[in-house]
Structure formats: C-alpha cells, structure tokens
PQR file with spaces between the fields and no chain letter, atoms N, CA, C, O and H, PARSE charges and radii, in Angstrom:
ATOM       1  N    UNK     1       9.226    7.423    6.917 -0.4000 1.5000
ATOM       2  CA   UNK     1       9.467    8.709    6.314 -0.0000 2.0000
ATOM       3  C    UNK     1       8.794    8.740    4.941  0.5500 1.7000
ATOM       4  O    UNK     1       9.507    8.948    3.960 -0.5500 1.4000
ATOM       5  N    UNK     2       7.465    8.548    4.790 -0.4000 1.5000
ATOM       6  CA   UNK     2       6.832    8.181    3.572 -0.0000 2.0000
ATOM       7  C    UNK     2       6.180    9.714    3.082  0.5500 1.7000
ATOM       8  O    UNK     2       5.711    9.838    1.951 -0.5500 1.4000
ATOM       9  H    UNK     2       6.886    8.379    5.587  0.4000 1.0000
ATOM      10  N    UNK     3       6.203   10.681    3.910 -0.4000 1.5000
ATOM      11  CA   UNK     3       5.954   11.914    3.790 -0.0000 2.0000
ATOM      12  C    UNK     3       7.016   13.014    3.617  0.5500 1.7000
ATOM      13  O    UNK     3       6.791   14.042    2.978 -0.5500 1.4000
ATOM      14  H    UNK     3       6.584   10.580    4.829  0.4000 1.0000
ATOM      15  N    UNK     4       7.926   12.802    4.087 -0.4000 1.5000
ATOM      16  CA   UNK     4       9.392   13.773    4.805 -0.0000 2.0000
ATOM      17  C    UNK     4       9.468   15.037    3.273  0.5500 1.7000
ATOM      18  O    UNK     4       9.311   16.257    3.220 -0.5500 1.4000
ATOM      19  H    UNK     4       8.109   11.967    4.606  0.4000 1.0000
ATOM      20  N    UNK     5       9.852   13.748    1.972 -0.4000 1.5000
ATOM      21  CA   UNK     5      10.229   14.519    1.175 -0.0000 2.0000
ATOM      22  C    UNK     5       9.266   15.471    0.653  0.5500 1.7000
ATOM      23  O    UNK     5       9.584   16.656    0.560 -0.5500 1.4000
ATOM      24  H    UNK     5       9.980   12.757    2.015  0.4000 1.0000
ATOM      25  N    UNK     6       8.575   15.224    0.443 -0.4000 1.5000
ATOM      26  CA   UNK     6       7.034   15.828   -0.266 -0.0000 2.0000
ATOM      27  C    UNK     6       6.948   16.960    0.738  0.5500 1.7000
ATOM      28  O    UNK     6       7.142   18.043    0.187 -0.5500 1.4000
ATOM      29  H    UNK     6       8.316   14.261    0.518  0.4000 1.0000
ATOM      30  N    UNK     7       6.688   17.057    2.212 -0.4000 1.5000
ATOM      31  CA   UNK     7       6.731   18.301    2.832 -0.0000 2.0000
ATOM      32  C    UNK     7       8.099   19.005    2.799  0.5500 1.7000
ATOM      33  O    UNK     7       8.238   20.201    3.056 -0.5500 1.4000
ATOM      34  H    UNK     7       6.531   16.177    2.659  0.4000 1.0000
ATOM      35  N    UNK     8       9.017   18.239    2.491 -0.4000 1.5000
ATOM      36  CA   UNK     8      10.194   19.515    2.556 -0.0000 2.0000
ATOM      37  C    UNK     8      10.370   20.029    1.139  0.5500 1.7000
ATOM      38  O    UNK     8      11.387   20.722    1.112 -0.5500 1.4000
ATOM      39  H    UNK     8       8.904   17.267    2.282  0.4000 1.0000
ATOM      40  N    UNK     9       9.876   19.975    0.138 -0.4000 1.5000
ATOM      41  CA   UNK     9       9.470   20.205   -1.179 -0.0000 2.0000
ATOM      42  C    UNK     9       8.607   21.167   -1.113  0.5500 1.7000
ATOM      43  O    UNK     9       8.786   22.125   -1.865 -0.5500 1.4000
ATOM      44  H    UNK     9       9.050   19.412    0.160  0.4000 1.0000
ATOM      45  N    UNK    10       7.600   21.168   -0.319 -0.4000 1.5000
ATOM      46  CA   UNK    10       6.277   22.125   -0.115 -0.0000 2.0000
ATOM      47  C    UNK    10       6.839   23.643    0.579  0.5500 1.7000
ATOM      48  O    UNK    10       6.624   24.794    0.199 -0.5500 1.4000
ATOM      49  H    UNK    10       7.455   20.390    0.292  0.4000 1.0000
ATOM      50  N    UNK    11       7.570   23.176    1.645 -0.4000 1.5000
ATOM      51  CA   UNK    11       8.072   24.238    2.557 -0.0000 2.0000
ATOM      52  C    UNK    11       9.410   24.835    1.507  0.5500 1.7000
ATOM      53  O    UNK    11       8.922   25.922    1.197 -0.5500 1.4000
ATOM      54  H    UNK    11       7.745   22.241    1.954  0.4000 1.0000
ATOM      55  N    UNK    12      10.700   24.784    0.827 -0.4000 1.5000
ATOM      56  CA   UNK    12      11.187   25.174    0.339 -0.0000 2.0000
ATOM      57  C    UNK    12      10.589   25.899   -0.720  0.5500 1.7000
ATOM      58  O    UNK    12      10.851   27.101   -0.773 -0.5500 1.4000
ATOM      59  H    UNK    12      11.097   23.901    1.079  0.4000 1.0000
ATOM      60  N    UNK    13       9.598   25.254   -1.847 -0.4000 1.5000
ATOM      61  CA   UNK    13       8.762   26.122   -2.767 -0.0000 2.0000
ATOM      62  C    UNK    13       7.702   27.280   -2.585  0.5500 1.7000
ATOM      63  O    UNK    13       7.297   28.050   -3.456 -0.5500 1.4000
ATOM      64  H    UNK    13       9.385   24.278   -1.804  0.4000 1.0000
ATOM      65  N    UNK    14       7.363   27.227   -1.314 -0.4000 1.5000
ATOM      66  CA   UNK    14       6.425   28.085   -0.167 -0.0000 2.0000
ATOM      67  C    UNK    14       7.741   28.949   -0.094  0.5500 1.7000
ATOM      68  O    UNK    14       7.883   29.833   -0.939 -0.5500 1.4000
ATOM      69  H    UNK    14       7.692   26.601   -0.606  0.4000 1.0000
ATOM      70  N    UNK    15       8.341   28.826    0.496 -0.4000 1.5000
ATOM      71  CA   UNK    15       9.929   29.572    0.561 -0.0000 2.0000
ATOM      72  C    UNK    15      10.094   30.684   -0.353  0.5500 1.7000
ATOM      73  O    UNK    15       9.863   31.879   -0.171 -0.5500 1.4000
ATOM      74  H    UNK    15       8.226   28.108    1.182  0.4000 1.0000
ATOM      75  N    UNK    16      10.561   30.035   -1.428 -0.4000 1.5000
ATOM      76  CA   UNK    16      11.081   30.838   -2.612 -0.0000 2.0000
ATOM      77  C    UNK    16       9.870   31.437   -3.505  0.5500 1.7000
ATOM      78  O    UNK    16      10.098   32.358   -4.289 -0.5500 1.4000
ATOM      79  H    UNK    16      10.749   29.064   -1.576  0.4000 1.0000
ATOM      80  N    UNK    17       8.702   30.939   -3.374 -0.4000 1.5000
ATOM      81  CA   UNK    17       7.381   31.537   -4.236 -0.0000 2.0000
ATOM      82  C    UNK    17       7.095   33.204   -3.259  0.5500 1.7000
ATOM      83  O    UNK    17       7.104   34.366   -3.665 -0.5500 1.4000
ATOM      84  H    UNK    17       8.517   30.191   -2.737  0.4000 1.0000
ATOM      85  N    UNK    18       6.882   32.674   -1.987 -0.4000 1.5000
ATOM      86  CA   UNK    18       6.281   33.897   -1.282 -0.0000 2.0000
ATOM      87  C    UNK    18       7.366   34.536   -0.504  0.5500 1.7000
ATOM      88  O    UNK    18       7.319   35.730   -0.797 -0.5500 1.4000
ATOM      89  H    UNK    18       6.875   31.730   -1.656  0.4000 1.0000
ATOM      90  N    UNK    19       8.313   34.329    0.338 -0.4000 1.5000
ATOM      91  CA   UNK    19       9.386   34.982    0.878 -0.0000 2.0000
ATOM      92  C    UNK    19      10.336   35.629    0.296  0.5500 1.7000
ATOM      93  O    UNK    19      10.606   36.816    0.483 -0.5500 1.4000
ATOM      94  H    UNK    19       8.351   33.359    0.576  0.4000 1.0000
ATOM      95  N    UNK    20      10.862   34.909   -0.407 -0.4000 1.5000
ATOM      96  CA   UNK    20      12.768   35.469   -1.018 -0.0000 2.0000
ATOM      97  C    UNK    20      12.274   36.897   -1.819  0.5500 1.7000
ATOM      98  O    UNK    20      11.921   36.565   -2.951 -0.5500 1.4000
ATOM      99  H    UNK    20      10.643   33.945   -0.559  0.4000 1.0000
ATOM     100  N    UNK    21      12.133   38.328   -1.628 -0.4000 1.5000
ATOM     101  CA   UNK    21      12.141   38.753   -2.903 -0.0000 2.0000
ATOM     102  C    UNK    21      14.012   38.988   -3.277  0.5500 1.7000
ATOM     103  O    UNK    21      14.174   40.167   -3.592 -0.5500 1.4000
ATOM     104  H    UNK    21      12.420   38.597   -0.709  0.4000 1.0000
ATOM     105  N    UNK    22      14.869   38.488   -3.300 -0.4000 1.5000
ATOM     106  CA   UNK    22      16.196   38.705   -3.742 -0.0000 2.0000
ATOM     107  C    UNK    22      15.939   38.519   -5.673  0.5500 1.7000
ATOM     108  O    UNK    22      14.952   38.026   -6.219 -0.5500 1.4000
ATOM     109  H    UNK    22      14.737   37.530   -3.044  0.4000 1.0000
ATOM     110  N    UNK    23      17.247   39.125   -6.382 -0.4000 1.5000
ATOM     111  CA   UNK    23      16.127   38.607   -7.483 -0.0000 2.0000
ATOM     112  C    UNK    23      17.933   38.176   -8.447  0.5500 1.7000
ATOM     113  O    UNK    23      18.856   38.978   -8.590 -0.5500 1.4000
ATOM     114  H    UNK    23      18.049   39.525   -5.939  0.4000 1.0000
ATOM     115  N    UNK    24      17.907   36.779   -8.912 -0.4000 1.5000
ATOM     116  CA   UNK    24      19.029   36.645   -9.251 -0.0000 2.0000
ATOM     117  C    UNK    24      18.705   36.820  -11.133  0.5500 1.7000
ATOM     118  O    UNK    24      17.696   36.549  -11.785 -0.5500 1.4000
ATOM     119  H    UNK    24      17.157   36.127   -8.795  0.4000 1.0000
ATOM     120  N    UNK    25      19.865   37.305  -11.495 -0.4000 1.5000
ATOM     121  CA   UNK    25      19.464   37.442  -12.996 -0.0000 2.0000
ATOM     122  C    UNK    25      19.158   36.123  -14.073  0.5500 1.7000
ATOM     123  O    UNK    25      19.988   35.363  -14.572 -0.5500 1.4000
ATOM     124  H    UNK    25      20.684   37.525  -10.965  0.4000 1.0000
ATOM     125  N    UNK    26      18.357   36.129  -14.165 -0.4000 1.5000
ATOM     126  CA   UNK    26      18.308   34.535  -15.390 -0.0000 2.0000
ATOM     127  C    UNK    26      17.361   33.943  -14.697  0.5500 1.7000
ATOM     128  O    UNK    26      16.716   33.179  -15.416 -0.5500 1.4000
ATOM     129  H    UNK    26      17.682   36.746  -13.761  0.4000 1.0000
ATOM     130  N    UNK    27      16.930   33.977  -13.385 -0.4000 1.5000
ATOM     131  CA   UNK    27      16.233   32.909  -12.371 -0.0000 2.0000
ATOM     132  C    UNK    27      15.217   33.123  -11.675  0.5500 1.7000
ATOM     133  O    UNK    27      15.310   33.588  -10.539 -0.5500 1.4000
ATOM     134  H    UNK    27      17.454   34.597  -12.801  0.4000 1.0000
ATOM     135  N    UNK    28      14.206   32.853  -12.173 -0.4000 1.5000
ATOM     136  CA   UNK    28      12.866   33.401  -11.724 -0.0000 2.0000
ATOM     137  C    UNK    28      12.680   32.613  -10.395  0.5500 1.7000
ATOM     138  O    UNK    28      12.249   31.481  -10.618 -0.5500 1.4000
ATOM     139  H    UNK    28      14.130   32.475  -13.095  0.4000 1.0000
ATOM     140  N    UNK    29      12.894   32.899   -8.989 -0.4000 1.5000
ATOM     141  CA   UNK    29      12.785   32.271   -7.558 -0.0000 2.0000
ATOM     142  C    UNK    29      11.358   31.913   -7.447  0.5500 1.7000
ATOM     143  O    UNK    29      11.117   31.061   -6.592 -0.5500 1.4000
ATOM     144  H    UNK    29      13.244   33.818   -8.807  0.4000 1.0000
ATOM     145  N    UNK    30      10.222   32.436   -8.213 -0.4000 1.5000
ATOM     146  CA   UNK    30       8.541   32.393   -7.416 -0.0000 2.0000
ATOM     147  C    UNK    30       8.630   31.093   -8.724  0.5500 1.7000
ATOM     148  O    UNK    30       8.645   29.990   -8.178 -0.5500 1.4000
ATOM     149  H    UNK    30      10.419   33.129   -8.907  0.4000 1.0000
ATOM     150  N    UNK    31       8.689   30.990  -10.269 -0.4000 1.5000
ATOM     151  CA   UNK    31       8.388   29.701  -10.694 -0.0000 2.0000
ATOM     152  C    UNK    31       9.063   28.755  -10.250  0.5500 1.7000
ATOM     153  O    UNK    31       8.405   27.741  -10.019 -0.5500 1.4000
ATOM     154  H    UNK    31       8.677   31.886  -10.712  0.4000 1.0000
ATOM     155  N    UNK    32      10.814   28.673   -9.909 -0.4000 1.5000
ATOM     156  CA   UNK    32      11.066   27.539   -9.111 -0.0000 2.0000
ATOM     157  C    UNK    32      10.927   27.044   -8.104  0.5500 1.7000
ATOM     158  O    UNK    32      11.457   26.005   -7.708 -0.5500 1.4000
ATOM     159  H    UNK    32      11.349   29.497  -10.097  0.4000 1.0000
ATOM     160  N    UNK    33       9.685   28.200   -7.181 -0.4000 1.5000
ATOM     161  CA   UNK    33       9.311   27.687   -5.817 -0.0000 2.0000
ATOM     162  C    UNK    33       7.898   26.870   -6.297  0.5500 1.7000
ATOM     163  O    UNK    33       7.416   25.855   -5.794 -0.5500 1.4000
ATOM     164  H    UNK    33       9.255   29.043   -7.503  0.4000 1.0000
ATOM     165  N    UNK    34       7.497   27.518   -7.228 -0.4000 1.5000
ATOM     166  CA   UNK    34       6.144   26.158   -7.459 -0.0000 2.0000
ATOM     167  C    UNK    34       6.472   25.533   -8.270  0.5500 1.7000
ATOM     168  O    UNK    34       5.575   25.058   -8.967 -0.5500 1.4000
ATOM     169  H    UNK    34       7.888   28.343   -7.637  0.4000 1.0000
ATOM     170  N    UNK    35       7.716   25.241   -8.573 -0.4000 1.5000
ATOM     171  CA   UNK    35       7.920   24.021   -9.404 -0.0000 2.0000
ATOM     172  C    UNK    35       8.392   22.917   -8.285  0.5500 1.7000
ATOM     173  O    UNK    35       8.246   21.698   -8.379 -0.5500 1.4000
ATOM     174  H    UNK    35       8.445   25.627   -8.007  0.4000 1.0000
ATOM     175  N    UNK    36       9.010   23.661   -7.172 -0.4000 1.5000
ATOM     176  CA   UNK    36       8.687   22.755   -5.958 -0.0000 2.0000
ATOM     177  C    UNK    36       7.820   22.246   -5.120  0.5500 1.7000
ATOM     178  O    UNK    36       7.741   21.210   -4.459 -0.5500 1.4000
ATOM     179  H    UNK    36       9.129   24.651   -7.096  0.4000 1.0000
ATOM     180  N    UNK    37       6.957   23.523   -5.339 -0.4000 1.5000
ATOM     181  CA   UNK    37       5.595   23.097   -4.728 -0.0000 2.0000
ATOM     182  C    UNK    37       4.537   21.683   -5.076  0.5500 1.7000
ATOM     183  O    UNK    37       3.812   20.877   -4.493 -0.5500 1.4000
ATOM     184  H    UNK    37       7.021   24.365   -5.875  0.4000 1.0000
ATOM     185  N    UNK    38       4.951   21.981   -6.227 -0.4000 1.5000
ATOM     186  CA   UNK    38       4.248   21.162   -7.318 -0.0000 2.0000
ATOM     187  C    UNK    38       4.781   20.096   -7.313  0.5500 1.7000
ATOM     188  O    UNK    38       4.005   19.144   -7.404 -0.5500 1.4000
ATOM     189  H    UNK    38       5.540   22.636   -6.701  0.4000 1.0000
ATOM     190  N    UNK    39       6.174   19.794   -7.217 -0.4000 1.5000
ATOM     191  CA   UNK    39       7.040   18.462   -6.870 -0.0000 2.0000
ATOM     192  C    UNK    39       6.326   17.765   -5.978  0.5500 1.7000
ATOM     193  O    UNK    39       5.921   16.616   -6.151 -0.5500 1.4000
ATOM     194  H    UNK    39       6.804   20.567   -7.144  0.4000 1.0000
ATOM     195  N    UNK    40       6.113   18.618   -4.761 -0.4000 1.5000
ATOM     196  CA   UNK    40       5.901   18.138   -3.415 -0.0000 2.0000
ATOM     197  C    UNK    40       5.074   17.379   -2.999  0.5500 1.7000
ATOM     198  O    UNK    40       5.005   16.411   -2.242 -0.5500 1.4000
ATOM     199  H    UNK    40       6.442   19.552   -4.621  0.4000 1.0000
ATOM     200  N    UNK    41       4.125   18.283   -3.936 -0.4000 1.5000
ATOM     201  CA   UNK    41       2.513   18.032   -4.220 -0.0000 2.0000
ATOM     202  C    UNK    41       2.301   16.582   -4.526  0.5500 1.7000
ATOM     203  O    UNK    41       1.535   15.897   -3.849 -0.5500 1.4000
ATOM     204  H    UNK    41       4.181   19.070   -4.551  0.4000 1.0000
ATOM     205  N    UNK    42       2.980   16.110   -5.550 -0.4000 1.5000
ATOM     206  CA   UNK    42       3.321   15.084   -6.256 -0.0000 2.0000
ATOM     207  C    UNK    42       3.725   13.847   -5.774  0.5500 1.7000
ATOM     208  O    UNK    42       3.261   12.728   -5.991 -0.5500 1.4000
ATOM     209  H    UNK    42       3.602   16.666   -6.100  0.4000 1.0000
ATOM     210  N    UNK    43       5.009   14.346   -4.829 -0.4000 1.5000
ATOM     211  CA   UNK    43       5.753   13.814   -4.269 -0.0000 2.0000
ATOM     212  C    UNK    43       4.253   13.068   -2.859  0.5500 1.7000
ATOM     213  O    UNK    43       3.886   11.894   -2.814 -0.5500 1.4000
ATOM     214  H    UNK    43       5.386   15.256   -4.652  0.4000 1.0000
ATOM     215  N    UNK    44       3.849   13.966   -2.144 -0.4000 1.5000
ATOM     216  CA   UNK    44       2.924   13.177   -1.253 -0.0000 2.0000
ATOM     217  C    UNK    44       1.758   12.397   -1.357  0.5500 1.7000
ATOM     218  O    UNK    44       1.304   11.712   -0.440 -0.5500 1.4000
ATOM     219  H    UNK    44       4.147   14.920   -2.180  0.4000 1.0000
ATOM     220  N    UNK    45       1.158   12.535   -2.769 -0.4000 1.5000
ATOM     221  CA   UNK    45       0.664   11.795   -3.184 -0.0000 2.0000
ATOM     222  C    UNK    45       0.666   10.181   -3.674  0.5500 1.7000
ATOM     223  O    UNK    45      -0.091    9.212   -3.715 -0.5500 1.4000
ATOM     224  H    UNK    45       1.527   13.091   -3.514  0.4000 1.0000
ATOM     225  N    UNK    46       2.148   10.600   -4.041 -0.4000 1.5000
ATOM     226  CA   UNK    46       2.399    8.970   -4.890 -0.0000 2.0000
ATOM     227  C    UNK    46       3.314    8.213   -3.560  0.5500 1.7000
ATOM     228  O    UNK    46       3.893    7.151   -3.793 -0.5500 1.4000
ATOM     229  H    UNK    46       2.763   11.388   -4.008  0.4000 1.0000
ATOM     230  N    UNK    47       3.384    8.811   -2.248 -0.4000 1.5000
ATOM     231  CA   UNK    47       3.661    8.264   -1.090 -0.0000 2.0000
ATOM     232  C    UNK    47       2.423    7.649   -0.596  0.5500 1.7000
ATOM     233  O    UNK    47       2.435    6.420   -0.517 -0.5500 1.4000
ATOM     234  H    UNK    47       2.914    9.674   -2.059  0.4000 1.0000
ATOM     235  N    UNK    48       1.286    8.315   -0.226 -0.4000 1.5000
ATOM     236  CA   UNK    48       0.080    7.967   -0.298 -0.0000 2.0000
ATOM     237  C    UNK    48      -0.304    6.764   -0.974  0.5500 1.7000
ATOM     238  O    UNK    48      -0.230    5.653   -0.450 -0.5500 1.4000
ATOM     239  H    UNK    48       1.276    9.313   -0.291  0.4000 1.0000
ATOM     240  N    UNK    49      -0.691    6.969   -2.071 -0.4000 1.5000
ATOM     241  CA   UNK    49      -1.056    5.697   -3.264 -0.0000 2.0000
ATOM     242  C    UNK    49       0.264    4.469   -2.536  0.5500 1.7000
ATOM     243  O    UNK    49      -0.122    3.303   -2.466 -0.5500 1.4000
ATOM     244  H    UNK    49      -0.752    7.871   -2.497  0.4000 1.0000
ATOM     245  N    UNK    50       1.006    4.623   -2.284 -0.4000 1.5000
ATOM     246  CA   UNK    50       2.021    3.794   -2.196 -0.0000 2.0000
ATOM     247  C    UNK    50       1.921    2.668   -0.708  0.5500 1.7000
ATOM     248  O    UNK    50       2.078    1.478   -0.435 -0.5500 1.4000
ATOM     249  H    UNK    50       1.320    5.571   -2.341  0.4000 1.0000
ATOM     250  N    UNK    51       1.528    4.059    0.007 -0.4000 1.5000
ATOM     251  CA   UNK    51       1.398    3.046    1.716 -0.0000 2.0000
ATOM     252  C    UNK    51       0.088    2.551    1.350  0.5500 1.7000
ATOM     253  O    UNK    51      -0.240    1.464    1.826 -0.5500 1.4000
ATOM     254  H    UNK    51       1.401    5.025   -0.215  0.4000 1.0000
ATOM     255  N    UNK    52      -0.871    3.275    0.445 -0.4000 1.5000
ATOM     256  CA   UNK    52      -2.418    2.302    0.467 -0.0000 2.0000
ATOM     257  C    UNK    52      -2.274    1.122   -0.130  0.5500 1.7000
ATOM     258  O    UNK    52      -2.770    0.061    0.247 -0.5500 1.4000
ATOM     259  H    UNK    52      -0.605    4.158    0.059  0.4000 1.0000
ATOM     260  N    UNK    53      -1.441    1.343   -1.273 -0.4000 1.5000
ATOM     261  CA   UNK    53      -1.429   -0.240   -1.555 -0.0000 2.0000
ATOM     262  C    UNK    53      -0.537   -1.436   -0.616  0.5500 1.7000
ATOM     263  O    UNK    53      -0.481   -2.662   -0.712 -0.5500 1.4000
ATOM     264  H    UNK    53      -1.038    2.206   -1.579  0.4000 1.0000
ATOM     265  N    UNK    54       0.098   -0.481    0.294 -0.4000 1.5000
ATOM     266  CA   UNK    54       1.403   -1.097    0.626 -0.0000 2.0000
ATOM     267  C    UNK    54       0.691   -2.242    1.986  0.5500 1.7000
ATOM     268  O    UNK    54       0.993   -3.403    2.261 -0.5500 1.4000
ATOM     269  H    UNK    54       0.053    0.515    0.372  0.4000 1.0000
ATOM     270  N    UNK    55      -0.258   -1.375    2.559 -0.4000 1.5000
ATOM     271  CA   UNK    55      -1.016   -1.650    3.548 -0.0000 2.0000
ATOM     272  C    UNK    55      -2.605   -2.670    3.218  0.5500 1.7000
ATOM     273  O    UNK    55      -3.138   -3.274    4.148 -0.5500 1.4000
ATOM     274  H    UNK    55      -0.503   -0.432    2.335  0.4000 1.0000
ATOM     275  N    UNK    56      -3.214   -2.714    1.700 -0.4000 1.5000
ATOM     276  CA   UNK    56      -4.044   -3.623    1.011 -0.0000 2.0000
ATOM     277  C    UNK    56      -3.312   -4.885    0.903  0.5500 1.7000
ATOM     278  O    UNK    56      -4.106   -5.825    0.947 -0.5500 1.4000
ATOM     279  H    UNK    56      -2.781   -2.223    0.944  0.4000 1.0000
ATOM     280  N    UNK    57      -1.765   -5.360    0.745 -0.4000 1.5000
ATOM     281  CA   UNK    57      -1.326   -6.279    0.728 -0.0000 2.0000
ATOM     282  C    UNK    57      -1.463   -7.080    2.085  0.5500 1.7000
ATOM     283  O    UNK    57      -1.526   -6.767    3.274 -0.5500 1.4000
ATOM     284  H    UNK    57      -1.120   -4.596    0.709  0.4000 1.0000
ATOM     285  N    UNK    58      -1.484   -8.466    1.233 -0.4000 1.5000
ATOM     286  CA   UNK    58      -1.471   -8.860    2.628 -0.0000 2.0000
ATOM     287  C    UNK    58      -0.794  -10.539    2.285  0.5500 1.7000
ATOM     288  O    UNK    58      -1.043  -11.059    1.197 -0.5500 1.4000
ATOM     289  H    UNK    58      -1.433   -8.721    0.267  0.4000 1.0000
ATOM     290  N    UNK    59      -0.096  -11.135    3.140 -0.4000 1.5000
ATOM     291  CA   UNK    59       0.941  -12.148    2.999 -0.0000 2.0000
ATOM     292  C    UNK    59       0.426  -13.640    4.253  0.5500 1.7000
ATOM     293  O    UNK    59      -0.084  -13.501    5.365 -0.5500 1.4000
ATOM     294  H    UNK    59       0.106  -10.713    4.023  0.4000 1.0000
ATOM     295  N    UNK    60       0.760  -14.824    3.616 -0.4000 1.5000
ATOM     296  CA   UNK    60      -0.008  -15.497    3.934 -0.0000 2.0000
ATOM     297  C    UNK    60       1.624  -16.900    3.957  0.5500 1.7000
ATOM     298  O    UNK    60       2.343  -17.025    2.965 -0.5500 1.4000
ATOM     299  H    UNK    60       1.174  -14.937    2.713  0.4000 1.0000
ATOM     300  N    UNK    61       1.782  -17.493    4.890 -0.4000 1.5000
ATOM     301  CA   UNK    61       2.924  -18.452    5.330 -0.0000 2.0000
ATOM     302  C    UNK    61       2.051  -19.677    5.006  0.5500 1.7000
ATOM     303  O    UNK    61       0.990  -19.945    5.568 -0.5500 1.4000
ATOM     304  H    UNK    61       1.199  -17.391    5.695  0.4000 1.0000
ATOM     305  N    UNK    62       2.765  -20.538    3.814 -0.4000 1.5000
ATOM     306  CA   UNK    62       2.621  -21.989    4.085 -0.0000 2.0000
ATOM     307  C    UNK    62       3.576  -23.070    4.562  0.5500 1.7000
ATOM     308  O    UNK    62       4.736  -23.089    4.150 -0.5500 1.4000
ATOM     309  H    UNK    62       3.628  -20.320    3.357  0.4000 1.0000
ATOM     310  N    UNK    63       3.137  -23.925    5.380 -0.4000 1.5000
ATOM     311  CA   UNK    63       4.032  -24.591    6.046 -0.0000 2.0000
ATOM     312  C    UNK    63       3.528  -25.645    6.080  0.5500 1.7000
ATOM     313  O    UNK    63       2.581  -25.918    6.817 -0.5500 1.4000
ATOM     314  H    UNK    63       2.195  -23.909    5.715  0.4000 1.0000
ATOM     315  N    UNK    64       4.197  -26.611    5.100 -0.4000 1.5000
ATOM     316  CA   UNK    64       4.227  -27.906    4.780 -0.0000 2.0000
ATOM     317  C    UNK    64       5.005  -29.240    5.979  0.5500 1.7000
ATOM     318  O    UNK    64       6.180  -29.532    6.202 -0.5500 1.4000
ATOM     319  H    UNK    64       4.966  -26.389    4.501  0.4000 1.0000
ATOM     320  N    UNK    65       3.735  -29.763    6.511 -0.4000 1.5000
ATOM     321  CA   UNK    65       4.242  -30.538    7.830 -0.0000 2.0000
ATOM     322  C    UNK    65       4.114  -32.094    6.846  0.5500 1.7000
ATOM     323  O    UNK    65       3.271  -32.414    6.009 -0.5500 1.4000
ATOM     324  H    UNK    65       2.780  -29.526    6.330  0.4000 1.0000
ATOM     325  N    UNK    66       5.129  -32.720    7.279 -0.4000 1.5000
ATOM     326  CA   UNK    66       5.654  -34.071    6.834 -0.0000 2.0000
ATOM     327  C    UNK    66       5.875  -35.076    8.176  0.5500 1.7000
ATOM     328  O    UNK    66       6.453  -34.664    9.181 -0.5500 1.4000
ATOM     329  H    UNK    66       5.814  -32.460    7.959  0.4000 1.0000
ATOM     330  N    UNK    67       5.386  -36.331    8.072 -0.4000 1.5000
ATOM     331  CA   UNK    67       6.124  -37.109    9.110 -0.0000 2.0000
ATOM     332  C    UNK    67       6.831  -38.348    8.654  0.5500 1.7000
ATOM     333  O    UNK    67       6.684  -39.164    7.744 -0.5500 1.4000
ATOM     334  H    UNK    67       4.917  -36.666    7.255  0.4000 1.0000
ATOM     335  N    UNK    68       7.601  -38.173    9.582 -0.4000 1.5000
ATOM     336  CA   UNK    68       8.702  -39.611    9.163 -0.0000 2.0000
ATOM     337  C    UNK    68       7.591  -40.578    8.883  0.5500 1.7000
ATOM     338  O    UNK    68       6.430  -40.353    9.226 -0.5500 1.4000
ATOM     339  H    UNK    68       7.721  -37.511   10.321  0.4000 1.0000
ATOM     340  N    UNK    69       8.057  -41.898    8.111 -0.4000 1.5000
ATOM     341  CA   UNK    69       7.138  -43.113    8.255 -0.0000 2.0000
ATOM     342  C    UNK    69       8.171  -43.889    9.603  0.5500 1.7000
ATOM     343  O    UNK    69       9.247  -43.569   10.108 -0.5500 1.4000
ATOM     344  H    UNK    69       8.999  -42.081    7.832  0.4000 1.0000
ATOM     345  N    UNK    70       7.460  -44.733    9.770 -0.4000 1.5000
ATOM     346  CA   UNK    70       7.821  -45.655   11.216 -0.0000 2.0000
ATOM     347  C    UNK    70       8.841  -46.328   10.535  0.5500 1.7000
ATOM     348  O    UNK    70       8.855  -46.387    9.306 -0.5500 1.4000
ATOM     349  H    UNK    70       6.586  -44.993    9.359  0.4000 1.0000
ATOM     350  N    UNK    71      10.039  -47.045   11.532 -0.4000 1.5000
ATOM     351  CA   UNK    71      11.162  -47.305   11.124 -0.0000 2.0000
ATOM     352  C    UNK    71      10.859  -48.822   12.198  0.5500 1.7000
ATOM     353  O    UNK    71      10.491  -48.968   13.364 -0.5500 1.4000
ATOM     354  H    UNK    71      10.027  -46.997   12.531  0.4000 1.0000
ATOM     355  N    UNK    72      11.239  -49.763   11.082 -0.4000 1.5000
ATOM     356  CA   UNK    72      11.229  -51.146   11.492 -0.0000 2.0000
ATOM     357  C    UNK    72      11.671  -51.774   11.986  0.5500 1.7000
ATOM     358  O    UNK    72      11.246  -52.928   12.040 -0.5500 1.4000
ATOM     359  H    UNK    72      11.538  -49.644   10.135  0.4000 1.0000
C-alpha cells in the first residue's frame, strides 16, 4: 500500500476543489481541496523515492562455517 494514501488525498482534494459547490462560512472547500491535492501529490512521491531506494538495497548473509578439531 505504498500508493493508497497519496491517491486517496488526490481524489478527496479533486473532490472538494471541483465538485462540492456547498459553501461553509469561514472555509474555503476549493483551497482545502488543493491543499489535499498537493498533500497527495507529495504524499506519492516520497512513496516513490522510498520503494526506489527500498528496492536499490540489497542484503548479503554471512555464514561463518567452523569445524570441530579431531578428538583423540
């Protein structure tokens, strides 16, 4: 789910920027839909940057083999 939030950020601010005209007093609905938008925006990016590096890593097992010495 390295995307989920960032698109449901996009779709709610898409929401309230272009759909809702309801208009509540004090609360401008179209800047807090691109202030979601803009979240979102944000938000899928630094998911991005995140699986690229996440996926450049790379992990490497050492396994230290020992043997008994001979028993007399």
């Amino acid at each position: 789910m390295k995307y989920g939030t960032g698109i449901f950020l996009l779709v709610i601010g898409a929401i309230l920027a272009f759909a809702v005209a309801d208009r509540i007093e004090g609360v401008d609905l179209v800047m807090i839909g691109y202030i979601c938008m803009g979240a979102g925006v944000l938000a899928l990016i630094i998911g991005a940057i995140a699986g690229a590096q996440r996926s450049n890593t790379s992990h490497h097992e050492i396994v230290e083999h020992r043997e008994d010495p001979p028993r007399v």
